[in-house]
mmCIF entry with sequence, helices, sheets and N, C-alpha, C, O atoms, coordinates in Angstrom:
data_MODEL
# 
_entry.id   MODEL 
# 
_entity.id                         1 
_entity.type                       polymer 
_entity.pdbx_number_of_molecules   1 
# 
_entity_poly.entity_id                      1 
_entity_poly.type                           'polypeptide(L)' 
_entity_poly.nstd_linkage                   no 
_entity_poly.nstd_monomer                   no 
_entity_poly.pdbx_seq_one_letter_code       
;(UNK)(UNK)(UNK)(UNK)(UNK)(UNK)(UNK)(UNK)(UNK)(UNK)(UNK)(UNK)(UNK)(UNK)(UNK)(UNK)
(UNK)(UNK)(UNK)(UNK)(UNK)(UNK)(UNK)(UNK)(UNK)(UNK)(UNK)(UNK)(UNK)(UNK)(UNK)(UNK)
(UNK)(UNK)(UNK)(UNK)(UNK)(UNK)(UNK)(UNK)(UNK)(UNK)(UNK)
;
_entity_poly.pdbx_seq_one_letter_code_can   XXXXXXXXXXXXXXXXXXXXXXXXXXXXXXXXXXXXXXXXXXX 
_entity_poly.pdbx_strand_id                 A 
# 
loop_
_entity_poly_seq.entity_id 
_entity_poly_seq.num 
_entity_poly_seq.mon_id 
_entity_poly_seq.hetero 
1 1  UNK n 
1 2  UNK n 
1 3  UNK n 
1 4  UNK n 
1 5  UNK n 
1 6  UNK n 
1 7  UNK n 
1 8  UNK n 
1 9  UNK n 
1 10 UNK n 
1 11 UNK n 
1 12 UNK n 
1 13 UNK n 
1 14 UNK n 
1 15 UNK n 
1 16 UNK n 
1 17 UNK n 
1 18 UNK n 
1 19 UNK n 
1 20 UNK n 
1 21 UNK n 
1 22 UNK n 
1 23 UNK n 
1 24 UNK n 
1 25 UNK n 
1 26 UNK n 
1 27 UNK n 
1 28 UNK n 
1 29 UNK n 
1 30 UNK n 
1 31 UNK n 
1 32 UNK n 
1 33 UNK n 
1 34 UNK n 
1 35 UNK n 
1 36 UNK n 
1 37 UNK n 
1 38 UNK n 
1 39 UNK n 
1 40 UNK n 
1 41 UNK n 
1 42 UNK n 
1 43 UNK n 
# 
_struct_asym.id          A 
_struct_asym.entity_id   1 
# 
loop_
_struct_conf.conf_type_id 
_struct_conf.id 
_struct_conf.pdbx_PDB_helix_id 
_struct_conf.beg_label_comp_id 
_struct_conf.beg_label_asym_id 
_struct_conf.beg_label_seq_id 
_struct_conf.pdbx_beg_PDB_ins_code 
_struct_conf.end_label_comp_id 
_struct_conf.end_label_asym_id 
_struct_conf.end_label_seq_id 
_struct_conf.pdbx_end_PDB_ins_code 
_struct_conf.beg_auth_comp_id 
_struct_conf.beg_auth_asym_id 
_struct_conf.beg_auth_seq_id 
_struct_conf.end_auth_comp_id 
_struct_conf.end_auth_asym_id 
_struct_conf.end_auth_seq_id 
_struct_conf.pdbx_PDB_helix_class 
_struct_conf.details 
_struct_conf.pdbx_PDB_helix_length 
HELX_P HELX_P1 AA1 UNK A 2  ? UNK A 17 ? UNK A 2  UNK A 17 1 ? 16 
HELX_P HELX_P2 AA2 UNK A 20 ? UNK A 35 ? UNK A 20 UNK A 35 1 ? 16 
# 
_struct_conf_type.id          HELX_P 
_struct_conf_type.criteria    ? 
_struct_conf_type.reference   ? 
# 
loop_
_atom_site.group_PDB 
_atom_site.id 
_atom_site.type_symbol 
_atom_site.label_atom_id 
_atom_site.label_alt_id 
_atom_site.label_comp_id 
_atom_site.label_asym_id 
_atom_site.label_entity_id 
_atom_site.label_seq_id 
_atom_site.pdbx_PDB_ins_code 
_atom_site.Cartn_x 
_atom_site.Cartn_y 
_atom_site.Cartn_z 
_atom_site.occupancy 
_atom_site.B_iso_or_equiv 
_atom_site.pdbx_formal_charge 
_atom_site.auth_seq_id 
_atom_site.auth_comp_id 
_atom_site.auth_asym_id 
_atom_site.auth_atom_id 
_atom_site.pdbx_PDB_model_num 
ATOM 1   N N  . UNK A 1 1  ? -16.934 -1.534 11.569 1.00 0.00 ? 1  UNK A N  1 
ATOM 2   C CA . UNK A 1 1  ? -15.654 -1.707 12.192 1.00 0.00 ? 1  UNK A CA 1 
ATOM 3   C C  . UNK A 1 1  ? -14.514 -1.464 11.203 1.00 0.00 ? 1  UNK A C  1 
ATOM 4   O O  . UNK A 1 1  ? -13.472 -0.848 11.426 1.00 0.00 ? 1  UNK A O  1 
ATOM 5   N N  . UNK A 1 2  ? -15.001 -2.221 9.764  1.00 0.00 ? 2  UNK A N  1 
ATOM 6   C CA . UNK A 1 2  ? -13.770 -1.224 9.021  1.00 0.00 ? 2  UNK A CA 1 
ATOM 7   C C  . UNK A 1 2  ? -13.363 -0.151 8.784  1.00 0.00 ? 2  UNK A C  1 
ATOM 8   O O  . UNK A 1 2  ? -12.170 0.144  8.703  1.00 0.00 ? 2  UNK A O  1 
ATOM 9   N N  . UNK A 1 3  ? -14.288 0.583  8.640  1.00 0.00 ? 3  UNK A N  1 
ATOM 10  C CA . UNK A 1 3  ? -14.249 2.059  7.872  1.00 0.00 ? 3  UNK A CA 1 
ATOM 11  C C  . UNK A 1 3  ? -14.071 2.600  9.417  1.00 0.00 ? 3  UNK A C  1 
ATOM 12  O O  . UNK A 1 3  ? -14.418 3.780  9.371  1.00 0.00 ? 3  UNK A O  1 
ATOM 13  N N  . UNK A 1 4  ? -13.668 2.256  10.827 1.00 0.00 ? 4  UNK A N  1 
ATOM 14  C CA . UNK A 1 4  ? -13.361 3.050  12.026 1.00 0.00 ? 4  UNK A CA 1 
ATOM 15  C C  . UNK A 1 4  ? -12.181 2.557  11.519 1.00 0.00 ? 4  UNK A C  1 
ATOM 16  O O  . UNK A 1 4  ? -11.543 3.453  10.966 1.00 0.00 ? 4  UNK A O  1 
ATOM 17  N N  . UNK A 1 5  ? -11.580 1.364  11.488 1.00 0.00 ? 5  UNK A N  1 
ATOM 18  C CA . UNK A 1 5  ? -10.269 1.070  11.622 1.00 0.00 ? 5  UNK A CA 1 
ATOM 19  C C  . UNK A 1 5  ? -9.334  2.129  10.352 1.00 0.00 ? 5  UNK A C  1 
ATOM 20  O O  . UNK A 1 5  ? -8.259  2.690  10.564 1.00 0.00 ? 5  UNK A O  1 
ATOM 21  N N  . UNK A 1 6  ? -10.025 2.155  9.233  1.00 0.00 ? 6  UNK A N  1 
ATOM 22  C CA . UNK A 1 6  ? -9.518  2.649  7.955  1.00 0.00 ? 6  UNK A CA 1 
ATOM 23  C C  . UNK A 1 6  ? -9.178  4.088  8.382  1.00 0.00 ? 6  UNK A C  1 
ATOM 24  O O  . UNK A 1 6  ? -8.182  4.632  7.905  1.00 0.00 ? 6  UNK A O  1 
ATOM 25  N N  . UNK A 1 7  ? -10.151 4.869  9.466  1.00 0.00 ? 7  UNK A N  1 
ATOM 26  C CA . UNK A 1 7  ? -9.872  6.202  9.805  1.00 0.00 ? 7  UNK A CA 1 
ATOM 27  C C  . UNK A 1 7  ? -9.096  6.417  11.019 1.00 0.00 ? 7  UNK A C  1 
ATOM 28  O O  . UNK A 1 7  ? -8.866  7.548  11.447 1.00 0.00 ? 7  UNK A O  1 
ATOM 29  N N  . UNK A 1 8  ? -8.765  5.552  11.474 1.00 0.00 ? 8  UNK A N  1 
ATOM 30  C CA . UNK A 1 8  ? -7.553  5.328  12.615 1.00 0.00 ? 8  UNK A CA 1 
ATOM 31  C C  . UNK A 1 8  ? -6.471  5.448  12.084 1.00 0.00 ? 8  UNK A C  1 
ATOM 32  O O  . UNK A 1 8  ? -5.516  6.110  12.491 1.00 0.00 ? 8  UNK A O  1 
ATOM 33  N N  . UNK A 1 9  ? -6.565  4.692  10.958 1.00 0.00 ? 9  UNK A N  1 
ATOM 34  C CA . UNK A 1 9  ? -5.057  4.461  10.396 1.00 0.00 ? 9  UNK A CA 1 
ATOM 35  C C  . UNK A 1 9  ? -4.677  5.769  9.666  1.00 0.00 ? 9  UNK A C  1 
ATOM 36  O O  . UNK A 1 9  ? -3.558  6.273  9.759  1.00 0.00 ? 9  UNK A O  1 
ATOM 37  N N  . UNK A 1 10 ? -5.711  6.294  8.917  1.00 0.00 ? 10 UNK A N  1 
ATOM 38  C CA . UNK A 1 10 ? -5.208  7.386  8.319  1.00 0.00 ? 10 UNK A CA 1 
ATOM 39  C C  . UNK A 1 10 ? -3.899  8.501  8.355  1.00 0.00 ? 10 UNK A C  1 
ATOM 40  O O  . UNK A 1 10 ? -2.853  8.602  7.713  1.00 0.00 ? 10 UNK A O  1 
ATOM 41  N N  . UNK A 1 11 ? -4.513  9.244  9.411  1.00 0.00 ? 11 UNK A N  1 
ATOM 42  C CA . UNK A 1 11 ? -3.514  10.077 9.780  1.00 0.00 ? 11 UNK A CA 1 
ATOM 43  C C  . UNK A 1 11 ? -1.902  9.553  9.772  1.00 0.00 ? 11 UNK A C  1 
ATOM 44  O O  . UNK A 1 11 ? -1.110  9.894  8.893  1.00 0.00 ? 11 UNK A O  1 
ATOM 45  N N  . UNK A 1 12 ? -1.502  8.520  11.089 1.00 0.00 ? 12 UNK A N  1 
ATOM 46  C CA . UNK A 1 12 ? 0.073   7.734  10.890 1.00 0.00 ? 12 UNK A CA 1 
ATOM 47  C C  . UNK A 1 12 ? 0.384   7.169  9.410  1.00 0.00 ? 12 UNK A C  1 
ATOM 48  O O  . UNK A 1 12 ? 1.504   6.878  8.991  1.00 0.00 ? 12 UNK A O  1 
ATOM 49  N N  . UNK A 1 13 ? -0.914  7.067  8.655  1.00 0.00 ? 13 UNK A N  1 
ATOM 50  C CA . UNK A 1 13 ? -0.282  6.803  6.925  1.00 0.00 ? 13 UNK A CA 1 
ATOM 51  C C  . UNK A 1 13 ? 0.011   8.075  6.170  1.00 0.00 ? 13 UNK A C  1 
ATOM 52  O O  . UNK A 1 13 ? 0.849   8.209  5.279  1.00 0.00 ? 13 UNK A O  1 
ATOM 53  N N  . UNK A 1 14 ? -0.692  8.863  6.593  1.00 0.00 ? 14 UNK A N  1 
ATOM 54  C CA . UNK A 1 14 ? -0.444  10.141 5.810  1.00 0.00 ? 14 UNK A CA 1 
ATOM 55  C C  . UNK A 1 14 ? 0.949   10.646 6.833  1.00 0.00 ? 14 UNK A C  1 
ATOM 56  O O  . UNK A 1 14 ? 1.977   10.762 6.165  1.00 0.00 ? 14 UNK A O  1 
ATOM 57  N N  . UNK A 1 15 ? 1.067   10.864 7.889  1.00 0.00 ? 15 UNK A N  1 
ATOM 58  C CA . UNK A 1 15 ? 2.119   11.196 8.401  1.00 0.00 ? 15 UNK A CA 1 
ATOM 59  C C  . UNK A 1 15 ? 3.712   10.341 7.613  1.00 0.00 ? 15 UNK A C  1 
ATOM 60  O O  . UNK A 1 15 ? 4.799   10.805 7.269  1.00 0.00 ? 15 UNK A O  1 
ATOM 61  N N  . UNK A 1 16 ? 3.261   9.261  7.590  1.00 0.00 ? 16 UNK A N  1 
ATOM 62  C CA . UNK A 1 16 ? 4.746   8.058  7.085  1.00 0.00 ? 16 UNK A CA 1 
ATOM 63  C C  . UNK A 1 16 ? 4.885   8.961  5.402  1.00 0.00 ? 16 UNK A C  1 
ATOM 64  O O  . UNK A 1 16 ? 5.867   9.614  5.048  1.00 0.00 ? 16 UNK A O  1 
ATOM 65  N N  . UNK A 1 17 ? 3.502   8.725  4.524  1.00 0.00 ? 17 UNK A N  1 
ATOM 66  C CA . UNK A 1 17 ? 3.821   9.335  3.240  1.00 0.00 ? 17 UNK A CA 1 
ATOM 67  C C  . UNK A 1 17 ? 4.227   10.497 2.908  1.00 0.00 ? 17 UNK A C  1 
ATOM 68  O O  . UNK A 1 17 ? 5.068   10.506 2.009  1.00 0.00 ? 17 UNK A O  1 
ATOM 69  N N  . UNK A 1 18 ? 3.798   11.846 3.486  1.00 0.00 ? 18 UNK A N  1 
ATOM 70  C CA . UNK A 1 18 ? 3.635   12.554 3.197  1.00 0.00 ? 18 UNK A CA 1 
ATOM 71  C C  . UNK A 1 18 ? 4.079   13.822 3.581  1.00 0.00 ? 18 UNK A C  1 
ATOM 72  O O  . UNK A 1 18 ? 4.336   14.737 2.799  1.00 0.00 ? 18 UNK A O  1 
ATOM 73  N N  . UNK A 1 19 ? 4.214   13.881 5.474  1.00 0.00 ? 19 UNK A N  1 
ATOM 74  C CA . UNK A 1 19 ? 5.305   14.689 6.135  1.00 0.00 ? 19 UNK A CA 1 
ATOM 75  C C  . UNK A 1 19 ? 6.177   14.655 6.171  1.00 0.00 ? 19 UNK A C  1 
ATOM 76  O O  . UNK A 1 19 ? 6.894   15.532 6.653  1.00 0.00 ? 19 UNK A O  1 
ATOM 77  N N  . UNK A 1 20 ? 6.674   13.241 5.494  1.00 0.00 ? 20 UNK A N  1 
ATOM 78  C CA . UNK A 1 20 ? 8.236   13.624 5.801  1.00 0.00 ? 20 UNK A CA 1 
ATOM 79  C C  . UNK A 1 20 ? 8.976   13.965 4.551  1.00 0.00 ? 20 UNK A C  1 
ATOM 80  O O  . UNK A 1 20 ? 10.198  13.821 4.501  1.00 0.00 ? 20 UNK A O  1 
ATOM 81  N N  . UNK A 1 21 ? 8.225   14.447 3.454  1.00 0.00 ? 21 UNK A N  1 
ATOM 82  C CA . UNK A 1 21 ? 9.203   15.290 2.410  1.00 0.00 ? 21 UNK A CA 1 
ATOM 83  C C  . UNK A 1 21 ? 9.657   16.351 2.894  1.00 0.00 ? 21 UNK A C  1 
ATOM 84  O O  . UNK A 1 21 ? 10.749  16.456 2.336  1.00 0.00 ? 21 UNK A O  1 
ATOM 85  N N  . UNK A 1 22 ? 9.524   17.311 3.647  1.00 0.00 ? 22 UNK A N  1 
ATOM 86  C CA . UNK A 1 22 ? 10.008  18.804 3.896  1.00 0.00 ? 22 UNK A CA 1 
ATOM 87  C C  . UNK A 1 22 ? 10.959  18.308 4.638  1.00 0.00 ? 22 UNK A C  1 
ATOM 88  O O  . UNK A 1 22 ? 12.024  18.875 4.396  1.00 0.00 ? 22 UNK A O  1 
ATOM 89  N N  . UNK A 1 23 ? 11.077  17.164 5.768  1.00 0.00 ? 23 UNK A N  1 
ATOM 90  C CA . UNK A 1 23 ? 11.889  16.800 6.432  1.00 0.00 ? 23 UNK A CA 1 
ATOM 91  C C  . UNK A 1 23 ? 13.372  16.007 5.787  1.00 0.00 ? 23 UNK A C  1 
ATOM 92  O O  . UNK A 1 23 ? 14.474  15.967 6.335  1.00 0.00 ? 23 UNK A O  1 
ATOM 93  N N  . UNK A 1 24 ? 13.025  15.497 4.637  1.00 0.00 ? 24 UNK A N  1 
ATOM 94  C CA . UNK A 1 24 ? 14.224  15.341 3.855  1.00 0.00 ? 24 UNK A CA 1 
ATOM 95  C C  . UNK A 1 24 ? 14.352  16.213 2.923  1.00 0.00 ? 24 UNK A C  1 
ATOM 96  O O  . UNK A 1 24 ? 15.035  15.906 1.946  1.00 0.00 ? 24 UNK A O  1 
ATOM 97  N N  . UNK A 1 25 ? 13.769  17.428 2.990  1.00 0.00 ? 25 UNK A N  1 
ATOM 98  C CA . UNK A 1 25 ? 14.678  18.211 1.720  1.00 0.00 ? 25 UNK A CA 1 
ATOM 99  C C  . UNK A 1 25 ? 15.257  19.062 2.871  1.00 0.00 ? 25 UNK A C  1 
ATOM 100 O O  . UNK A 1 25 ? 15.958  19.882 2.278  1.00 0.00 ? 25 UNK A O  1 
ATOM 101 N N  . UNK A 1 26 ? 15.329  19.264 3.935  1.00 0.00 ? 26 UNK A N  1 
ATOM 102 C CA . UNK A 1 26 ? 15.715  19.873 5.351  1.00 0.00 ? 26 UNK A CA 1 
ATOM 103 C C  . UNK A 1 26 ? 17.514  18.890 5.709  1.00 0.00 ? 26 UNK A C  1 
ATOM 104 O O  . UNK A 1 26 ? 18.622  19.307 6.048  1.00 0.00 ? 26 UNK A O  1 
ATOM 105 N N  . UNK A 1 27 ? 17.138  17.929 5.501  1.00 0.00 ? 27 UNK A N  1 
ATOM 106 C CA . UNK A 1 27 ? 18.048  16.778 5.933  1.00 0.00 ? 27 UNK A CA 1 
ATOM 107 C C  . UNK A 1 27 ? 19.351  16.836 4.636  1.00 0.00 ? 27 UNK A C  1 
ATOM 108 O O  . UNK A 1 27 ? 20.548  16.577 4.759  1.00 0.00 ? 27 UNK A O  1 
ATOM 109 N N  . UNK A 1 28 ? 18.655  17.233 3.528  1.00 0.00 ? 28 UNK A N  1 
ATOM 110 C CA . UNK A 1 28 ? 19.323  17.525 2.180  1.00 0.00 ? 28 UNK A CA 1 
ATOM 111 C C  . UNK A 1 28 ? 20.112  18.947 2.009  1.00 0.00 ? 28 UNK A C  1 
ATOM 112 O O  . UNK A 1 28 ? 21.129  19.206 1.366  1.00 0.00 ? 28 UNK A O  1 
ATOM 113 N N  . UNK A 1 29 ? 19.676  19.376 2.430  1.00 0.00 ? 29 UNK A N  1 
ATOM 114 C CA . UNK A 1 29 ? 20.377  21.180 2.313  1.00 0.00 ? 29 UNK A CA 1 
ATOM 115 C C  . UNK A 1 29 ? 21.381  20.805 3.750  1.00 0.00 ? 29 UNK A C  1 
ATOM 116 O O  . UNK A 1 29 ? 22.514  20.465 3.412  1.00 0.00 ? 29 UNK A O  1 
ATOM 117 N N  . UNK A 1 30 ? 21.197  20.812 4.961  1.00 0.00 ? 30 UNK A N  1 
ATOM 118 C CA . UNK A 1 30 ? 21.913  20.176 5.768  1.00 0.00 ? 30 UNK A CA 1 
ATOM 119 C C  . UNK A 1 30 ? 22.912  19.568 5.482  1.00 0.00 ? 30 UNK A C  1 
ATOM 120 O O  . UNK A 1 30 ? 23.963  20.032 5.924  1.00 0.00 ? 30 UNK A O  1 
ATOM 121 N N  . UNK A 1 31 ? 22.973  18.340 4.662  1.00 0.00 ? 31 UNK A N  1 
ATOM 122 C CA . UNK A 1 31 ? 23.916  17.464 4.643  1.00 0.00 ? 31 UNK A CA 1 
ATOM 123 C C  . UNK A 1 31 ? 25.021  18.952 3.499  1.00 0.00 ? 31 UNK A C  1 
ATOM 124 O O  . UNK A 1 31 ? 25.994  19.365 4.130  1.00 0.00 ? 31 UNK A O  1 
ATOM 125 N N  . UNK A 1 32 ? 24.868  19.506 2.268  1.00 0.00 ? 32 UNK A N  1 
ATOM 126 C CA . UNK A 1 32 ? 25.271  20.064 1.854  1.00 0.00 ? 32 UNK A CA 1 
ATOM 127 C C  . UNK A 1 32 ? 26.192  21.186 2.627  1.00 0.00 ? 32 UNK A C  1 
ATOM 128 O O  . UNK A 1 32 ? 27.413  21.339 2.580  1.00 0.00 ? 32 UNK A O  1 
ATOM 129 N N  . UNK A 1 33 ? 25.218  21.901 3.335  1.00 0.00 ? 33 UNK A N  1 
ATOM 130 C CA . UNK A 1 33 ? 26.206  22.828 4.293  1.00 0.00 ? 33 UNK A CA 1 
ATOM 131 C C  . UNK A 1 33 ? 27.076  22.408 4.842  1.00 0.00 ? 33 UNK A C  1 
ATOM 132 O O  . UNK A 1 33 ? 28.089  23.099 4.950  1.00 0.00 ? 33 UNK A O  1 
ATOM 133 N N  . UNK A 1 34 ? 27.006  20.896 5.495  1.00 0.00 ? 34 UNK A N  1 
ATOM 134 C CA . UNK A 1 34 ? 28.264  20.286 6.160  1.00 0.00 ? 34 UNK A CA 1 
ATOM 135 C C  . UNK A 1 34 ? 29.399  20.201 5.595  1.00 0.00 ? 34 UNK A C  1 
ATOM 136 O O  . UNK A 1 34 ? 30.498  20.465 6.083  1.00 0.00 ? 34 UNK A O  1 
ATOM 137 N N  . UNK A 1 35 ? 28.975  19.579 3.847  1.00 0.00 ? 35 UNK A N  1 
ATOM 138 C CA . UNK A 1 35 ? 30.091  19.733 2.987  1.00 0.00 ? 35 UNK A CA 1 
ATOM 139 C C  . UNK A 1 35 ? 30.920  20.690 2.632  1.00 0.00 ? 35 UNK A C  1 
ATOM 140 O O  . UNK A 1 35 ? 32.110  20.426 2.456  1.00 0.00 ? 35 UNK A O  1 
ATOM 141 N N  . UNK A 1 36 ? 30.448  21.906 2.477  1.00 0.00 ? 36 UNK A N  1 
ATOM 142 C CA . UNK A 1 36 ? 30.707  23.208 2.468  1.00 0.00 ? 36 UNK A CA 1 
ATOM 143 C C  . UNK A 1 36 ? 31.956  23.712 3.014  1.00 0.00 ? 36 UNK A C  1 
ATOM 144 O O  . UNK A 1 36 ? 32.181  23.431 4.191  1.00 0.00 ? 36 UNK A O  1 
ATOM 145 N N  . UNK A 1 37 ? 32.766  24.370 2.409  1.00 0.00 ? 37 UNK A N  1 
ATOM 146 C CA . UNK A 1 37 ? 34.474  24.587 2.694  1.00 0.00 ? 37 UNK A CA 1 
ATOM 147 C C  . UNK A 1 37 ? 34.424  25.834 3.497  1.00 0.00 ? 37 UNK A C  1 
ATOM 148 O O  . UNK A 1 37 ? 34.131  26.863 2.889  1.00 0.00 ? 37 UNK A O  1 
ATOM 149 N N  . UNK A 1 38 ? 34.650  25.896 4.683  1.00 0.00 ? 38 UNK A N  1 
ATOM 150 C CA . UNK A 1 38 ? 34.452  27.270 5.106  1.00 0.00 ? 38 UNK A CA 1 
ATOM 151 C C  . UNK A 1 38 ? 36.002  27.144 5.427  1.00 0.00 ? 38 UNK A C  1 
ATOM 152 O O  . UNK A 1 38 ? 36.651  26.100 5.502  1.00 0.00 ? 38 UNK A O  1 
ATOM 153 N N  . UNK A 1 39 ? 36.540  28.730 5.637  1.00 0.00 ? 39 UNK A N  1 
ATOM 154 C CA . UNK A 1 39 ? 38.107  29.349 5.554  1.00 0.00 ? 39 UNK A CA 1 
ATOM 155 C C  . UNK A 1 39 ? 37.310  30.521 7.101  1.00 0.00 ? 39 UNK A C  1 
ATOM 156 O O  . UNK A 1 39 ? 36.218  31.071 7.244  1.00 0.00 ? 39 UNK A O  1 
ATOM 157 N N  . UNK A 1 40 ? 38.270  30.455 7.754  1.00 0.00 ? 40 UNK A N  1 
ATOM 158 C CA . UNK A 1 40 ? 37.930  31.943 8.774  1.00 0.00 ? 40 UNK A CA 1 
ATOM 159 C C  . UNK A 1 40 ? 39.489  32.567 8.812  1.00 0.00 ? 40 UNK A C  1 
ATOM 160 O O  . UNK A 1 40 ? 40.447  32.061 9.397  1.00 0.00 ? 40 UNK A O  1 
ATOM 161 N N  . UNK A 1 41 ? 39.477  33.977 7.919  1.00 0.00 ? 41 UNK A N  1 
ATOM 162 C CA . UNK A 1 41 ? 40.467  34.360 8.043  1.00 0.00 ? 41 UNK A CA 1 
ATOM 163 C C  . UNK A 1 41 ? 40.947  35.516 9.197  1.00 0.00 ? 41 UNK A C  1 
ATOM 164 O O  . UNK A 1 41 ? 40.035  35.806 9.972  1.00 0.00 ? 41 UNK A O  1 
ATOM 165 N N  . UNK A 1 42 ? 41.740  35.949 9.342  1.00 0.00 ? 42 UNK A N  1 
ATOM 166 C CA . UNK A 1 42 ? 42.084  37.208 10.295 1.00 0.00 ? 42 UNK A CA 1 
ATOM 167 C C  . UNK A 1 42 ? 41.499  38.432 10.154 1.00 0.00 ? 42 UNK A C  1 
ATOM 168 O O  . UNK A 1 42 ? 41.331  38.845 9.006  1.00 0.00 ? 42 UNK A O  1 
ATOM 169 N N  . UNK A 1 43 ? 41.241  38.930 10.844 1.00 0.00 ? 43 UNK A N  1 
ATOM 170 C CA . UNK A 1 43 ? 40.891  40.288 10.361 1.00 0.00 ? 43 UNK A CA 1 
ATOM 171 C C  . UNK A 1 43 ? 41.818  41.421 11.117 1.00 0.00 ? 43 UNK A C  1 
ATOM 172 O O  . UNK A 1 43 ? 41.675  42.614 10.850 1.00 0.00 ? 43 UNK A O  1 
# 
């Protein structure tokens, strides 16, 4: 019964640790572009 429970859990632990780095370096470049000075001039 442990070692079922231990492989249940797995995956949502690896999901919490581990997927969500790409998702904050995504969230990180993002926040930057927002900062970002844009000008739209005439043409």
């Amino acid at each position: 019964m442990y070692i079922f429970g231990w492989v249940s859990m797995w995956k949502p632990i690896e999901l919490f640790l581990y997927d969500r780095w790409p998702l904050n370096r995504k969230l990180k470049s993002y926040d930057k572009m927002i900062i970002t000075p844009i000008q739209i001039l005439p043409s």
